[in-house]
C-alpha positions in Angstrom: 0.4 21.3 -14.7 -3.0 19.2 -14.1 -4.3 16.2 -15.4 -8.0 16.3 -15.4 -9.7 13.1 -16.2 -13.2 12.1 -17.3 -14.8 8.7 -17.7 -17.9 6.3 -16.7 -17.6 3.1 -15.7 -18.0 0.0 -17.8 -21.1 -1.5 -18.1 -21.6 -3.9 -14.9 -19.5 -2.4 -13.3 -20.8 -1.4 -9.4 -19.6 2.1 -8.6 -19.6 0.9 -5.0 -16.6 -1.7 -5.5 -14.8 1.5 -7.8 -14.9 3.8 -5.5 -14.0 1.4 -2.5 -11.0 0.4 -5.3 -10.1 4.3 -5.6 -10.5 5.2 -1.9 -8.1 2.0 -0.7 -5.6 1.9 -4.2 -5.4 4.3 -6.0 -5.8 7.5 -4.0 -3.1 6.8 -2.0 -1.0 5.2 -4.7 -1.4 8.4 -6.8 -0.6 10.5 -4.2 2.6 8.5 -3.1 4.2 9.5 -6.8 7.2 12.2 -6.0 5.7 13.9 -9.3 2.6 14.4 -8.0 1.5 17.0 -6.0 -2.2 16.3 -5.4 -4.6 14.0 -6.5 -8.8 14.0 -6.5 -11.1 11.7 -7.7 -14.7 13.3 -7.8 -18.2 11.6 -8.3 -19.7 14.0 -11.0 -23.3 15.2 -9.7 -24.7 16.9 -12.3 -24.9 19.4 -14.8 -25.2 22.9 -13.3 -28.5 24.4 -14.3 -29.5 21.7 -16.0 -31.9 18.2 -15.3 -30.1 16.4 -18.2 -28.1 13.4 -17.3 -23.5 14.4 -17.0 -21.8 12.9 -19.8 -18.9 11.8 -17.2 -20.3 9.6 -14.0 -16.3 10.5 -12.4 -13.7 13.2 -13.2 -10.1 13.0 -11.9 -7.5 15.9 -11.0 -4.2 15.3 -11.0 -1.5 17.9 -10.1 2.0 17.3 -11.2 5.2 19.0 -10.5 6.2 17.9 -14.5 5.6 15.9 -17.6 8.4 14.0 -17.6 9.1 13.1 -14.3 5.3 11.8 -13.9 5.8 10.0 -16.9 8.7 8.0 -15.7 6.7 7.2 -12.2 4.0 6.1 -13.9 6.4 3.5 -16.2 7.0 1.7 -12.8 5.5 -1.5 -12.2 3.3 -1.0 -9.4 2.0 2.4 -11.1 1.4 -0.1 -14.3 -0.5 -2.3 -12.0 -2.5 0.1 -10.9 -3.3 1.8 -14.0 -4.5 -1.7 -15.3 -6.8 -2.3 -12.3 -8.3 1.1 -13.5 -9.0 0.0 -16.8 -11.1 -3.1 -15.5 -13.1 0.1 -14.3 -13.2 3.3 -16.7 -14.7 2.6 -20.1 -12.8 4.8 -22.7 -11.2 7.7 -20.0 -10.3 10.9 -21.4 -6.6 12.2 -20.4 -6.6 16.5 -20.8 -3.6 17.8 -20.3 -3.9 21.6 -18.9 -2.3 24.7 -17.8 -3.0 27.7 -15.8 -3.5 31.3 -17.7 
């Protein structure tokens, strides 16, 4: 299963200081999780054959080996600290759940 996440950063935020926090944090935080087997955080580019502006600034994958046993490494409390440093970041992220045809 994958996680695939899309947000922009608050207003005042400096992208520089999130993606320092993301490359130091919570990369290798997220990556540390038994559950999870990968993790990427990508700086959105564009929109392919198109000059209008992305409606995401960052979009997240997250492979996990299950629901529920990434749910209960995420109720830890150094995941919850984690997650909350995130939301000083992402304004409003969007959480998709998928799964491969």
């Amino acid at each position: 299963m994958r996680i695939l996440v899309l947000f922009n950063l608050k207003p005042g935020v400096d992208p520089a200081a999130y993606e320092q926090w993301a490359r130091t944090t919570d990369i290798p935080g997220v990556r540390a999780l038994a559950s999870v087997a990968d993790f990427r955080v990508h700086r959105v580019t564009g929109l392919l054959g198109s000059d209008a502006p992305a409606p995401y600034a960052y979009a997240e994958s997250i492979d996990i080996e299950g629901l529920e046993s990434f749910l209960a490494d995420v109720a830890s409390e150094t995941v919850q600290k984690v997650a909350a440093e995130f939301q000083t970041f992402a304004d409003s992220p969007v959480f998709l759940l998928t799964e491969d045809l």
